[in-house]
PyMOL Python script that loads the backbone (N, CA, C, O; Angstrom):
from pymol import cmd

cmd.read_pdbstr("""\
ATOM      1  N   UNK A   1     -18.334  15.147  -4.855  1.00  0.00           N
ATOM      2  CA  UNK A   1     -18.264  15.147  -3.413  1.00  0.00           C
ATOM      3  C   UNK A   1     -16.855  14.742  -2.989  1.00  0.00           C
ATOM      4  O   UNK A   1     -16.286  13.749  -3.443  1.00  0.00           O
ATOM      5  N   UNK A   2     -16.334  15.567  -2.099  1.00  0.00           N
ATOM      6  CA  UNK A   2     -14.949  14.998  -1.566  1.00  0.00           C
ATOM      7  C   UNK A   2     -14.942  14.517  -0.307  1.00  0.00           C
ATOM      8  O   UNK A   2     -15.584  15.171   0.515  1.00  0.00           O
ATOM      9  N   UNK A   3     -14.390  13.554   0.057  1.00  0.00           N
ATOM     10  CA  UNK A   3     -14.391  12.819   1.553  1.00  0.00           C
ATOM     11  C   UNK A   3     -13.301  13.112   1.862  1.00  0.00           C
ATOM     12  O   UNK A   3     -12.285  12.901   1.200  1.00  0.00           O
ATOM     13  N   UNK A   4     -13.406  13.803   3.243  1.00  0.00           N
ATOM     14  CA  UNK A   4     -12.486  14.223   4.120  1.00  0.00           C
ATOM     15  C   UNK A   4     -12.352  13.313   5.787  1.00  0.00           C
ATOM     16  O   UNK A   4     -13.079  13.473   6.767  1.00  0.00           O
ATOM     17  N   UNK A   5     -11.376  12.531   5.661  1.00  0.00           N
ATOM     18  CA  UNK A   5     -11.172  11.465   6.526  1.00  0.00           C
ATOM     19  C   UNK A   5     -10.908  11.895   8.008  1.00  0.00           C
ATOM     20  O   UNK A   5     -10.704  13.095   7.825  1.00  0.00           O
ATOM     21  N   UNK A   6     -10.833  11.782   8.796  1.00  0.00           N
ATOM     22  CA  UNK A   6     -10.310  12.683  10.399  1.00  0.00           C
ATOM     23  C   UNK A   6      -9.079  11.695  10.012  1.00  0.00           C
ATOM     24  O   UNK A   6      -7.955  12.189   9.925  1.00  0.00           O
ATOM     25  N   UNK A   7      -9.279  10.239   9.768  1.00  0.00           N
ATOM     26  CA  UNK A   7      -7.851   9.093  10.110  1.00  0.00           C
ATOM     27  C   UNK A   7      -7.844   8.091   9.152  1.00  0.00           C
ATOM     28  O   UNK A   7      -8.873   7.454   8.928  1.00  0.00           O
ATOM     29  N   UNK A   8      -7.260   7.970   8.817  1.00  0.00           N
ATOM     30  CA  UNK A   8      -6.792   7.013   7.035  1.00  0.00           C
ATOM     31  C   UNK A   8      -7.595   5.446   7.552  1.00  0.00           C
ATOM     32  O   UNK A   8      -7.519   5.003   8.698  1.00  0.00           O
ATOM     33  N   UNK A   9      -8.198   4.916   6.637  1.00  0.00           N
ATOM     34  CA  UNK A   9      -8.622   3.408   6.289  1.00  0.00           C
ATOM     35  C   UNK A   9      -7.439   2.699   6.701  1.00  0.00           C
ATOM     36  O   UNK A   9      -6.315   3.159   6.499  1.00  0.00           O
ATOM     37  N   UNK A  10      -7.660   1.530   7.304  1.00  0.00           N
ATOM     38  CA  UNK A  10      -6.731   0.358   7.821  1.00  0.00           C
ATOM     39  C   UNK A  10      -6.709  -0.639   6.172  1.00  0.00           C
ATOM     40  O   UNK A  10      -7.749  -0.928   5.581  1.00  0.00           O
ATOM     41  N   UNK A  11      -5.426  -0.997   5.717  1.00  0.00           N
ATOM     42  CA  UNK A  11      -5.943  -2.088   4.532  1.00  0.00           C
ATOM     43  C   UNK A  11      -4.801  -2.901   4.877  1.00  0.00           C
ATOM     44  O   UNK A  11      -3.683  -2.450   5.124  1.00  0.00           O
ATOM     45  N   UNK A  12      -5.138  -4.145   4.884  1.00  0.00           N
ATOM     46  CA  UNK A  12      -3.838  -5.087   4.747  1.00  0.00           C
ATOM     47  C   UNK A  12      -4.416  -5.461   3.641  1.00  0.00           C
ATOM     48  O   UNK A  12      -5.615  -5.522   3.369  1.00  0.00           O
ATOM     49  N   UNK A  13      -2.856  -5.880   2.590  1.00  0.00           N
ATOM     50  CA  UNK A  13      -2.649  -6.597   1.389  1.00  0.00           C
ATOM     51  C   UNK A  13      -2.199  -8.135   1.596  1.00  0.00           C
ATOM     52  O   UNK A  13      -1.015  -7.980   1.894  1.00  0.00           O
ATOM     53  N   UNK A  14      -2.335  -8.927   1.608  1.00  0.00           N
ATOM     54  CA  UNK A  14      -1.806 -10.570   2.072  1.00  0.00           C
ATOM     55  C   UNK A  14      -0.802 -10.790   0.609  1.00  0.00           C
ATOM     56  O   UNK A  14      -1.156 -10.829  -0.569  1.00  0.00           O
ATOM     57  N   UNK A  15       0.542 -10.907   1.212  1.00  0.00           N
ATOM     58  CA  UNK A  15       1.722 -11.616   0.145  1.00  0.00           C
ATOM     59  C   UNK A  15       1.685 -12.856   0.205  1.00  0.00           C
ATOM     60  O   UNK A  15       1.172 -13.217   1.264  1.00  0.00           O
ATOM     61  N   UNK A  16       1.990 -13.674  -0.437  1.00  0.00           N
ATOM     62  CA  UNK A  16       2.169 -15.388  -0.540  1.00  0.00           C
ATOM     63  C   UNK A  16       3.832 -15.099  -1.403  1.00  0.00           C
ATOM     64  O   UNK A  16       4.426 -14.213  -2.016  1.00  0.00           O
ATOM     65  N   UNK A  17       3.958 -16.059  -1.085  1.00  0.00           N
ATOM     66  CA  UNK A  17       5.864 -16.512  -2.355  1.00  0.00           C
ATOM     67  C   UNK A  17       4.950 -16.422  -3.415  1.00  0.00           C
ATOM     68  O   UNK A  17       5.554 -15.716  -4.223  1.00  0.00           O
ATOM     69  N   UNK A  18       3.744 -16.734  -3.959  1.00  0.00           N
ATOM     70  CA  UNK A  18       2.986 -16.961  -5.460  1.00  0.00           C
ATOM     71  C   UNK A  18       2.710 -15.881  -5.611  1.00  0.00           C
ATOM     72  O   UNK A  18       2.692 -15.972  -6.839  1.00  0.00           O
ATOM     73  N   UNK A  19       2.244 -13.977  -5.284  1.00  0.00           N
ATOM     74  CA  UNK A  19       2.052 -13.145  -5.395  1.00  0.00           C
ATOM     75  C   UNK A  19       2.627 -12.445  -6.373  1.00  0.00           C
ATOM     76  O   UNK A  19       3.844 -12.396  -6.193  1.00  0.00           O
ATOM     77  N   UNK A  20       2.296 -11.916  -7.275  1.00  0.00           N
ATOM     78  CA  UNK A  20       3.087 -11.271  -8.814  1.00  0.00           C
ATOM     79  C   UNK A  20       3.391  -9.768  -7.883  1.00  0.00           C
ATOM     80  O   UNK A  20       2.675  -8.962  -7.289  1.00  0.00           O
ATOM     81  N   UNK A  21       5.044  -9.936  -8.172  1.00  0.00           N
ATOM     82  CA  UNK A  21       5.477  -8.344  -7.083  1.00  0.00           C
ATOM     83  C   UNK A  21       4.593  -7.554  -7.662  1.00  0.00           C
ATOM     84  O   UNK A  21       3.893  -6.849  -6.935  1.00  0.00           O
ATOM     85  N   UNK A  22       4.449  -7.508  -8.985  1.00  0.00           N
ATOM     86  CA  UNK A  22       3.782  -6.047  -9.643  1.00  0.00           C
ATOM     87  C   UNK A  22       2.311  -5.606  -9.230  1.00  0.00           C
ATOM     88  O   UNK A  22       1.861  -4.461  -9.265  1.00  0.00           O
ATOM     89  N   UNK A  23       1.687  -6.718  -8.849  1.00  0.00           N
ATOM     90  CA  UNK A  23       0.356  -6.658  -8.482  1.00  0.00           C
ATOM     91  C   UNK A  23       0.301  -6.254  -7.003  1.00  0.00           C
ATOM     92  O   UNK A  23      -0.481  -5.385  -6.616  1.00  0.00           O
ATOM     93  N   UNK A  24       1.039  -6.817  -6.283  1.00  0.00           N
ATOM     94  CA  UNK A  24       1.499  -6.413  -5.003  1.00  0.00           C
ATOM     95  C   UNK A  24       2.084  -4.845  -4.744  1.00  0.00           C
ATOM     96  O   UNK A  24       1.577  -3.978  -4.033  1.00  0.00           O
ATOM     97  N   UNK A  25       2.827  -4.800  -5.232  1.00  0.00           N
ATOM     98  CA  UNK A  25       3.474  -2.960  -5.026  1.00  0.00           C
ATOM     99  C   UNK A  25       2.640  -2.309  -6.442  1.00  0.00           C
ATOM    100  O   UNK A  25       3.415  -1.556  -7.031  1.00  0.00           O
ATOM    101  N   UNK A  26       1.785  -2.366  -6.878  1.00  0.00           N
ATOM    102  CA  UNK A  26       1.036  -1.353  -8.058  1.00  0.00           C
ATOM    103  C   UNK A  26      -0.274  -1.710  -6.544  1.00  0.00           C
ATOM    104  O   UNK A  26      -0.554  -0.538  -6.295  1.00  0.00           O
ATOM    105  N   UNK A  27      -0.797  -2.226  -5.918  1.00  0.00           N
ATOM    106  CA  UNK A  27      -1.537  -2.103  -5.444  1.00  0.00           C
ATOM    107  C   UNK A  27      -0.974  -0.923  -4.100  1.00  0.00           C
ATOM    108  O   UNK A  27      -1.401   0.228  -4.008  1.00  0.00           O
ATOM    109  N   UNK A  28      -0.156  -1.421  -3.350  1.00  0.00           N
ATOM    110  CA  UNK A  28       0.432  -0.438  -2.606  1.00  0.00           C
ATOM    111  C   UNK A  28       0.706   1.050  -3.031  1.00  0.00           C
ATOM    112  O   UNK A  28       0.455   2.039  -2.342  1.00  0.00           O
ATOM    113  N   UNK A  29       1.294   1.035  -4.353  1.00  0.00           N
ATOM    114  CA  UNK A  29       1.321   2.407  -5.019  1.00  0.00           C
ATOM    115  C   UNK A  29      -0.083   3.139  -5.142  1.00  0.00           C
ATOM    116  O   UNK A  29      -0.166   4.315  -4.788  1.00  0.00           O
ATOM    117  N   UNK A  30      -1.119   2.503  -5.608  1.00  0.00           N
ATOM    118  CA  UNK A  30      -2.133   3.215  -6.028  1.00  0.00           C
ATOM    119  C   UNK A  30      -2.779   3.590  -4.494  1.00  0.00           C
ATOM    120  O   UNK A  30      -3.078   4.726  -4.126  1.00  0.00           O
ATOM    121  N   UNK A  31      -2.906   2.419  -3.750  1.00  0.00           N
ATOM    122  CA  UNK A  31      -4.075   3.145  -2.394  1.00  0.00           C
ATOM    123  C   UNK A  31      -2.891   3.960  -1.844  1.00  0.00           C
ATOM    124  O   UNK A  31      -3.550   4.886  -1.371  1.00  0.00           O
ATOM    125  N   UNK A  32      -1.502   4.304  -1.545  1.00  0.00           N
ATOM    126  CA  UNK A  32      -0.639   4.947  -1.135  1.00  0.00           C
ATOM    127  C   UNK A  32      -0.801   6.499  -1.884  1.00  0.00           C
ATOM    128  O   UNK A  32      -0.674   7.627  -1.408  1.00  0.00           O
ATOM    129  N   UNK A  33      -1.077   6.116  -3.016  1.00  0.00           N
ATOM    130  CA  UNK A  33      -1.635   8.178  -3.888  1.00  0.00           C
ATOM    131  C   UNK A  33      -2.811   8.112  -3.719  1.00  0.00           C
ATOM    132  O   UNK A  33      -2.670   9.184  -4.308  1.00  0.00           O
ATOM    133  N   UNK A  34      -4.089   7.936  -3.481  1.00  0.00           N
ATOM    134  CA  UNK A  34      -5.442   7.815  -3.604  1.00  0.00           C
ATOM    135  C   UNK A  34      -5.178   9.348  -2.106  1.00  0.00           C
ATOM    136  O   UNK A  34      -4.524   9.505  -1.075  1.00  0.00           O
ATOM    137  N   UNK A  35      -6.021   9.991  -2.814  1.00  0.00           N
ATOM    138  CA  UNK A  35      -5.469  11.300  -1.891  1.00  0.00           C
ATOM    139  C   UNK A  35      -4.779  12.214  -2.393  1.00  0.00           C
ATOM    140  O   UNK A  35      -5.359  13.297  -2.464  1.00  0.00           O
ATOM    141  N   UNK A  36      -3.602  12.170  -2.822  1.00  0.00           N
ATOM    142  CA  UNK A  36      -2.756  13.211  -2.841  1.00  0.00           C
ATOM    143  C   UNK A  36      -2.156  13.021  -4.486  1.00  0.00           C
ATOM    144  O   UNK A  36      -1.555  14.018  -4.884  1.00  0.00           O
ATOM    145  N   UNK A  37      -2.216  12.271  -5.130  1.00  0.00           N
ATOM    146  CA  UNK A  37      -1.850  12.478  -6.404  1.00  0.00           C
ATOM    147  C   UNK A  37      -2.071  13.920  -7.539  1.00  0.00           C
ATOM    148  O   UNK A  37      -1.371  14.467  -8.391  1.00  0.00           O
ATOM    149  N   UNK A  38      -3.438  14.121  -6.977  1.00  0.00           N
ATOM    150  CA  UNK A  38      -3.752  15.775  -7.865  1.00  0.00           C
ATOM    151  C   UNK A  38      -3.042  16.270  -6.984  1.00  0.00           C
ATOM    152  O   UNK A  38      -2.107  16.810  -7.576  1.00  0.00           O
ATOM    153  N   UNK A  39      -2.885  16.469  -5.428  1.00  0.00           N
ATOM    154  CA  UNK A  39      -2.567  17.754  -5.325  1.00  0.00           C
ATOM    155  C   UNK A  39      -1.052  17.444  -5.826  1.00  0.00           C
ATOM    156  O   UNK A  39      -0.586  18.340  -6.530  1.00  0.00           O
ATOM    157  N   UNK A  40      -0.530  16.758  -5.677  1.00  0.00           N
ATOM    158  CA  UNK A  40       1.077  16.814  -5.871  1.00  0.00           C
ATOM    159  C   UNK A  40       1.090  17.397  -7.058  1.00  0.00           C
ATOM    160  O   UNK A  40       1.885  18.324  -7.214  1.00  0.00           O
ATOM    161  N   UNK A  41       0.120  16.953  -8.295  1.00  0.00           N
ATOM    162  CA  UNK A  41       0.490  17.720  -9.550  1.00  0.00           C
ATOM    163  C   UNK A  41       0.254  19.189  -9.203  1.00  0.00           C
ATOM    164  O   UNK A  41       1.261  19.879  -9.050  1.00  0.00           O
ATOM    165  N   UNK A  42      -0.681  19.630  -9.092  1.00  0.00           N
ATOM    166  CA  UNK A  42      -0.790  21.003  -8.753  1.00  0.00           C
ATOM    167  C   UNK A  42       0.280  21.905  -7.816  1.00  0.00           C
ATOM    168  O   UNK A  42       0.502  23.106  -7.974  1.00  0.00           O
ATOM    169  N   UNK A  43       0.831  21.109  -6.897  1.00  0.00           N
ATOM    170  CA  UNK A  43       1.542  21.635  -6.132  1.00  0.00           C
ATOM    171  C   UNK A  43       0.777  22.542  -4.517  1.00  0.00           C
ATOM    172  O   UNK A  43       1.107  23.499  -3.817  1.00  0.00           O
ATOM    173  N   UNK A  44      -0.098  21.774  -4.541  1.00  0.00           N
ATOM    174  CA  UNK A  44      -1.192  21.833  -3.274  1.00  0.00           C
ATOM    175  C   UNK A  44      -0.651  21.293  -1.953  1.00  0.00           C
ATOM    176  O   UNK A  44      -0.222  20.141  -1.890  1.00  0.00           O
ATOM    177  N   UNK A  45      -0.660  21.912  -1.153  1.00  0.00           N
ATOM    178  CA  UNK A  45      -0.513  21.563   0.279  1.00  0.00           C
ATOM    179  C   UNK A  45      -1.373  20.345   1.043  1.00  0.00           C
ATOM    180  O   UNK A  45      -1.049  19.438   1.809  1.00  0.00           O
ATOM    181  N   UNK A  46      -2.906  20.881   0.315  1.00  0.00           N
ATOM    182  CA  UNK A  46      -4.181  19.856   1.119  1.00  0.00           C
ATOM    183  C   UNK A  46      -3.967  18.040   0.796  1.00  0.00           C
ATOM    184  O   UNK A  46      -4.818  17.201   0.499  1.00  0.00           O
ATOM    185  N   UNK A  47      -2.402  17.894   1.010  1.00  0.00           N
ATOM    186  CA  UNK A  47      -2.656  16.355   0.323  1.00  0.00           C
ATOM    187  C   UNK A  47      -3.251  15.742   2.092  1.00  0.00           C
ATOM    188  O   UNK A  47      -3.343  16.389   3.135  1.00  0.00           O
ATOM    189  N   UNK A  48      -3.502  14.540   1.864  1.00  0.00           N
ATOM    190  CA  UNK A  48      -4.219  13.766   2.530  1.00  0.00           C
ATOM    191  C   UNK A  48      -3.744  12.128   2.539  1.00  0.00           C
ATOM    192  O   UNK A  48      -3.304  11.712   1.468  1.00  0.00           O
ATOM    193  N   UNK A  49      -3.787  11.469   3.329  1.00  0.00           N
ATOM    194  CA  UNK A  49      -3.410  10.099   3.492  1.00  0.00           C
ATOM    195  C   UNK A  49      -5.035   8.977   3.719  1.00  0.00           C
ATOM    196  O   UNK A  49      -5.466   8.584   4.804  1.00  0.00           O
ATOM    197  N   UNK A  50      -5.476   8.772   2.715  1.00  0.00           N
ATOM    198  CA  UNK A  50      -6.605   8.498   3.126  1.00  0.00           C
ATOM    199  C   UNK A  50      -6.614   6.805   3.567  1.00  0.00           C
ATOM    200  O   UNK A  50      -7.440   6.205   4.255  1.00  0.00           O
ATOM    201  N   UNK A  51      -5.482   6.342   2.953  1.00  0.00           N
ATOM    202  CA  UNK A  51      -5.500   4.574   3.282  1.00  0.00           C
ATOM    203  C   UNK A  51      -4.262   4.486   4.066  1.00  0.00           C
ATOM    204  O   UNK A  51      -3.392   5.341   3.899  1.00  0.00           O
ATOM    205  N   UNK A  52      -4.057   3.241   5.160  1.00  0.00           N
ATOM    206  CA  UNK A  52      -2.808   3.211   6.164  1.00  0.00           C
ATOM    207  C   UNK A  52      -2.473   1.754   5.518  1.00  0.00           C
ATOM    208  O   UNK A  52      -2.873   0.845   6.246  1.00  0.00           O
ATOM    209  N   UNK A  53      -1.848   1.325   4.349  1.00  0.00           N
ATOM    210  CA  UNK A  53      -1.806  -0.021   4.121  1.00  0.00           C
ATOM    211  C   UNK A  53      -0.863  -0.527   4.047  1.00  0.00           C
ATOM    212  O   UNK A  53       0.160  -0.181   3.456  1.00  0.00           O
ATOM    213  N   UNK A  54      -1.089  -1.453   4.664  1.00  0.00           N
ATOM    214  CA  UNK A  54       0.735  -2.372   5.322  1.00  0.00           C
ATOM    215  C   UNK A  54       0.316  -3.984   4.702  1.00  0.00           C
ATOM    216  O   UNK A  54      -0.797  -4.505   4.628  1.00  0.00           O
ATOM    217  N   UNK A  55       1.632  -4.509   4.313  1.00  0.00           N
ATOM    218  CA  UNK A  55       1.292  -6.161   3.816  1.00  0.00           C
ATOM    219  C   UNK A  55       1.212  -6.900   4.951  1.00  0.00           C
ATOM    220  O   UNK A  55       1.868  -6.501   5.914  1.00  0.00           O
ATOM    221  N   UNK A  56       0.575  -7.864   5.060  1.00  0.00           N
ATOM    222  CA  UNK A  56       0.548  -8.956   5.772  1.00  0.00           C
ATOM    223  C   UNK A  56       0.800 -10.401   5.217  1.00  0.00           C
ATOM    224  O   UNK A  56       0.238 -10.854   4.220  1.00  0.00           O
ATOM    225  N   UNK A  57       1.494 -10.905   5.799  1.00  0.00           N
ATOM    226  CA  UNK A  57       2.002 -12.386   5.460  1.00  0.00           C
ATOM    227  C   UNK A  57       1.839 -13.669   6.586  1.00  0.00           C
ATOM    228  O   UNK A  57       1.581 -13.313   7.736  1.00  0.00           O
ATOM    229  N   UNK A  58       1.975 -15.169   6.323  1.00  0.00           N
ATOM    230  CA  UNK A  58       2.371 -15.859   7.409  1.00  0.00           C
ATOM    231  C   UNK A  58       2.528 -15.541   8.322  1.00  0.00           C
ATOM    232  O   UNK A  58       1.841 -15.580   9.343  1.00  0.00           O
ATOM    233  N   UNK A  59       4.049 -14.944   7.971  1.00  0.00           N
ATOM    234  CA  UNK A  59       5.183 -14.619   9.004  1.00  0.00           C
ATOM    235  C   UNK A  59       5.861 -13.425   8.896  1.00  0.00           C
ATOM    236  O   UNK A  59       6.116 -13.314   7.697  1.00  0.00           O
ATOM    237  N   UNK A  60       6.247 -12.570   9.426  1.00  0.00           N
ATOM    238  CA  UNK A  60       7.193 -11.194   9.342  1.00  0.00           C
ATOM    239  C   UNK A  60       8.198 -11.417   8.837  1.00  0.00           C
ATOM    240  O   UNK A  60       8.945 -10.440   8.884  1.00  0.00           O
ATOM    241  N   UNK A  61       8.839 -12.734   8.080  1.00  0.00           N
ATOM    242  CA  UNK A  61      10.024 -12.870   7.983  1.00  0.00           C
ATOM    243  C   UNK A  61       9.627 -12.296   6.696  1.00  0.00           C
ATOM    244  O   UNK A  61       8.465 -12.310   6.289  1.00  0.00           O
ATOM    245  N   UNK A  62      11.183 -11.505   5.707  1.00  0.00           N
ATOM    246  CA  UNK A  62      11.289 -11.341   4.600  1.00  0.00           C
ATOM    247  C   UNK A  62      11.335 -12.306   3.570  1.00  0.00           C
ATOM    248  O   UNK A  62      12.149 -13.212   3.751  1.00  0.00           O
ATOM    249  N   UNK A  63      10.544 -12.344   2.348  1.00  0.00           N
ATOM    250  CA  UNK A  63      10.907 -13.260   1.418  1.00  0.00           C
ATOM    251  C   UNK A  63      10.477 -12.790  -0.199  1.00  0.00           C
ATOM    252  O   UNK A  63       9.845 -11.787  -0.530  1.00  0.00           O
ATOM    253  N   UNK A  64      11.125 -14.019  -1.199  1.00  0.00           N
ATOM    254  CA  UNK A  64      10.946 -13.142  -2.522  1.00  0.00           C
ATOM    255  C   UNK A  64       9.378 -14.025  -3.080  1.00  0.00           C
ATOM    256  O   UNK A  64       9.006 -15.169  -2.821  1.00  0.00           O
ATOM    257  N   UNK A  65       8.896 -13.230  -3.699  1.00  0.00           N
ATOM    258  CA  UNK A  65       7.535 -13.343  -4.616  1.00  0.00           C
ATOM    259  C   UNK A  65       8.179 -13.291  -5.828  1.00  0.00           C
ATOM    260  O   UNK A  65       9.344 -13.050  -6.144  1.00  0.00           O
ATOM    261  N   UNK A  66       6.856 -13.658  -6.647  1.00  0.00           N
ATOM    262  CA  UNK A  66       7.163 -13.673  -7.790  1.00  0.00           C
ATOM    263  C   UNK A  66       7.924 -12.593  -9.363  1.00  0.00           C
ATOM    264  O   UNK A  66       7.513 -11.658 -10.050  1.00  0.00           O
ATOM    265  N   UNK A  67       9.008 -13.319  -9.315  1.00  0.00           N
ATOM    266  CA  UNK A  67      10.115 -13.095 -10.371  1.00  0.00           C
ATOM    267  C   UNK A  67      11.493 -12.257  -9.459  1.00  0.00           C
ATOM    268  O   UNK A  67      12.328 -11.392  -9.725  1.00  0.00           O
ATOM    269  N   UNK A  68      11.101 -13.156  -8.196  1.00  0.00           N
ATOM    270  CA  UNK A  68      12.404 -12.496  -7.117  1.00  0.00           C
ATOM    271  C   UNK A  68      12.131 -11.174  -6.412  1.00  0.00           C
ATOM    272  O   UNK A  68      13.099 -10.699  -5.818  1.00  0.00           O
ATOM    273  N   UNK A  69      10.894 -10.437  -6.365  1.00  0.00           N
ATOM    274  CA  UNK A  69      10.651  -9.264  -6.206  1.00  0.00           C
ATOM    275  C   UNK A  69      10.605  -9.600  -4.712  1.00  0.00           C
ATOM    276  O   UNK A  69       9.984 -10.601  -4.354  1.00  0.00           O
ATOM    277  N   UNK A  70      11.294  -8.739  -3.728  1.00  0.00           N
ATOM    278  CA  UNK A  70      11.553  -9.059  -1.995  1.00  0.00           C
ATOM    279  C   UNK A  70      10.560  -8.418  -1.625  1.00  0.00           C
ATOM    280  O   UNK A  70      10.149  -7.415  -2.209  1.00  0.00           O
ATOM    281  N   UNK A  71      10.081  -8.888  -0.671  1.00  0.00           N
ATOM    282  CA  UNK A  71       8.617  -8.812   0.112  1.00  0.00           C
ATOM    283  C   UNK A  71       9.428  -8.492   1.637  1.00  0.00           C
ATOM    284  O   UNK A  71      10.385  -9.207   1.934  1.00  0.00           O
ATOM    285  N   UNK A  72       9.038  -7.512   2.464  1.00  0.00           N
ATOM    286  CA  UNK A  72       9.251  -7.274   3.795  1.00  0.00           C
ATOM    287  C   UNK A  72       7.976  -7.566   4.908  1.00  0.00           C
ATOM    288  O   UNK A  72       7.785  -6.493   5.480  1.00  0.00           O
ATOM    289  N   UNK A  73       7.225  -8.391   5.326  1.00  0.00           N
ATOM    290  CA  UNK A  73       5.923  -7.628   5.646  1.00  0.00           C
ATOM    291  C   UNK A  73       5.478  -7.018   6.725  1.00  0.00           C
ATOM    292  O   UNK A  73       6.141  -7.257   7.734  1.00  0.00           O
ATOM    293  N   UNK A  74       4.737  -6.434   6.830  1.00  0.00           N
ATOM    294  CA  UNK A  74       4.425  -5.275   7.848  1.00  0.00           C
ATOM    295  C   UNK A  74       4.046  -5.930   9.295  1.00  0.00           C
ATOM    296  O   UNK A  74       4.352  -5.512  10.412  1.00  0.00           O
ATOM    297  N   UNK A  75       3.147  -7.298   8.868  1.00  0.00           N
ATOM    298  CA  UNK A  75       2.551  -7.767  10.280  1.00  0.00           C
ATOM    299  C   UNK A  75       2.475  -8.914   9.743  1.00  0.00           C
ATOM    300  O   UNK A  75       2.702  -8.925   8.534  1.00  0.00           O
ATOM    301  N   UNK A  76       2.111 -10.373  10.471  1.00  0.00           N
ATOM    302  CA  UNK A  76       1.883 -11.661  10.123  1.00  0.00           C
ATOM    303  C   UNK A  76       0.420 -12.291  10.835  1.00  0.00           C
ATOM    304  O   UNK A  76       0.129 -12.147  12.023  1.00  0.00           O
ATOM    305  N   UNK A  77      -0.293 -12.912   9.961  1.00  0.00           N
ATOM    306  CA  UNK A  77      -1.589 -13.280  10.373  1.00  0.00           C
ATOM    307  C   UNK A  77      -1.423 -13.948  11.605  1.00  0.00           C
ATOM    308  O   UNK A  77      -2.403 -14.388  12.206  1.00  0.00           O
TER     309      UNK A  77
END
""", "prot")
cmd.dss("prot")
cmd.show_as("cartoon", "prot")
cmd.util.cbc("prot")
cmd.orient("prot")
């Protein structure tokens, strides 16, 4: 069965300074292709945006997580 969205899922991810960057942007990477990864291999037009996911933090200010990896965030709680 394929789900066809009219408007992408809302997801916030929450960063802390303690957040492992990799876990943080491999999570962003994956719901960011969830959708369109086959077609890109194929070379398909029908890609799709099915998740809208932005980080959320504290504060909007920029800062580094873990092993210095810079965090921007999208919105602040």
């Amino acid at each position: 069965m394929i789900l066809s969205l009219n408007k992408p899922i809302s997801v916030l991810i929450v960063a802390l300074p303690e957040t492992a960057g990799s876990a943080l942007y491999g999570m962003l990477d994956v719901l960011c292709s969830a959708g369109n990864i086959f077609q890109t291999l194929v070379r398909s037009n029908d890609e799709q945006q099915l998740f809208r996911v932005r980080i959320v933090a504290d504060s909007e200010r920029p800062f580094t997580c873990g092993n210095g990896i810079p965090v921007t965030p999208d919105c602040e709680i």
